[in-house]
N, C-alpha and C positions, 0 to 999 in steps of 0.2 A: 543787301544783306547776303550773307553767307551762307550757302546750302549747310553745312553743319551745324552753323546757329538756327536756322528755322527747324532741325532734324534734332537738337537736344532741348527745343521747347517744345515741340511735339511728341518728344520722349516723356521730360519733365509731365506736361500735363495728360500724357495717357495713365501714366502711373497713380497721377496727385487723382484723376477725376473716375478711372477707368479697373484699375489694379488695385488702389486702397480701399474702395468701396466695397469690391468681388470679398475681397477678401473679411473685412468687418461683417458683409452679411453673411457669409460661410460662416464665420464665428459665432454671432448672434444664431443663426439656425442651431448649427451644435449645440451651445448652448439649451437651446429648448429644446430639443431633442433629448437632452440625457438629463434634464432636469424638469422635465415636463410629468407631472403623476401619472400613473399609471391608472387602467380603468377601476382597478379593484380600491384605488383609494382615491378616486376621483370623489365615489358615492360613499357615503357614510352607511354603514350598514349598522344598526344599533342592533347586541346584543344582553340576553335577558339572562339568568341561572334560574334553571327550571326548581320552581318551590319544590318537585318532588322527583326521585328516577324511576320510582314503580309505582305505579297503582295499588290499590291498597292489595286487590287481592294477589297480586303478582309477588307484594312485598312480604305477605305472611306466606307462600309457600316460599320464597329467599329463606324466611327466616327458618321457617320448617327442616329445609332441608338441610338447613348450616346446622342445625340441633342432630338432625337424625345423622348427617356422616362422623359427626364428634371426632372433627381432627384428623381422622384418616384419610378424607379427600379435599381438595380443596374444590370451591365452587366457583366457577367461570360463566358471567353471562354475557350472551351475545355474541357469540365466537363465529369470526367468518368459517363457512367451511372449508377453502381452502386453507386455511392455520393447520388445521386439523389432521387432512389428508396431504402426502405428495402431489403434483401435479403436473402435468405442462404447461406451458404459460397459458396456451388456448383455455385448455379447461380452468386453470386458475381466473384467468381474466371473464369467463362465463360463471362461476359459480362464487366469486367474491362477494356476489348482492345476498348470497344464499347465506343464512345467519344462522347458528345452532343457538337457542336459548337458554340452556342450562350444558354445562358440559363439568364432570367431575371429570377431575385428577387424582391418582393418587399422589398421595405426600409424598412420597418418598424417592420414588423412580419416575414420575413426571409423567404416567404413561395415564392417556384414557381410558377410563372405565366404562361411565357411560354420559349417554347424551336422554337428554329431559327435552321436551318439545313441547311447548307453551301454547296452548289453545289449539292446537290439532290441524293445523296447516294442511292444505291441497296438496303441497307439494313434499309431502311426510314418504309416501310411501316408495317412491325409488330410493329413499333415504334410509326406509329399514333395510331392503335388501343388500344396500354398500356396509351399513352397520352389521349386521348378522356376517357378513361376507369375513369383515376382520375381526369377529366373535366381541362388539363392541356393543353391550344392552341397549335396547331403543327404546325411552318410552315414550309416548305419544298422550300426551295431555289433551285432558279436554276443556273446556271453558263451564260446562254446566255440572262439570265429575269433580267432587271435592275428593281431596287426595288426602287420607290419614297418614300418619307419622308409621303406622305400621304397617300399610304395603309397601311405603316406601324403602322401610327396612326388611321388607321382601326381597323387593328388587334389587337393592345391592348384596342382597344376600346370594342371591343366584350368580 
């Protein structure tokens, strides 16, 4: 036999047993690689729509207040604070969890008026001092202090 015939059967079968193979399991892996789920849908996460969004007494001062601005301000709940304020990304990234829970707008020019604080949070008071700072009304709710329709048209009155 011929050195070149034994050299293009030893070609032939590195390719046929050695190089088609490499190359079907590189495909097969890509393959599941980019077709393989992802962790987040791997698990089924079952979600519910909550029967209600406020509590009953959270939702009569909602309503309260929507009566007492009559259209001149809009009512916003839940507003991060930094929405609110400027920031740097630091302070933005520290105080994103920090949530204002009533915040009016006026209609018309979009600017804050004031911020309403829902059950009287620990962390209220370095909040009046930033509020008072850009002459923005604070007020500080309590959980056991029932709030009438006319202090609250006090306080937007100021």
């Amino acid at each position: 036999m011929n050195t070149s015939v034994i050299l293009s059967y030893a070609f032939m079968y590195f390719v046929l047993f050695v190089a088609v193979p490499f190359v079907f399991v590189m495909f097969v892996m890509t393959c599941i690689k980019f077709f393989k789920a992802g962790p987040d849908e791997a698990e089924h996460h079952e979600m519910k729509l909550k029967p209600v969004l406020f509590d009953k007494q959270s939702f009569n001062f909602f309503k309260s207040l929507k009566t007492v601005v009559e259209g001149k301000y809009d009512v916003c709940c839940n507003v991060p604070l930094d929405t609110v304020f400027e920031m740097d990304q630091h302070d933005a990234d520290l105080n994103h969890e920090c949530r204002l829970d009533y915040v009016l707008i006026d209609h018309d020019s979009s600017e804050v008026k004031m911020v309403i604080s829902d059950f009287g949070k620990e962390h209220n008071s370095p909040m009046k001092k930033l509020f008072s700072k850009f002459n923005i009304n604070f007020i500080e709710m309590n959980q056991h202090k029932q709030w009438d329709t006319q202090s609250l048209k006090q306080a937007l009155a100021v």
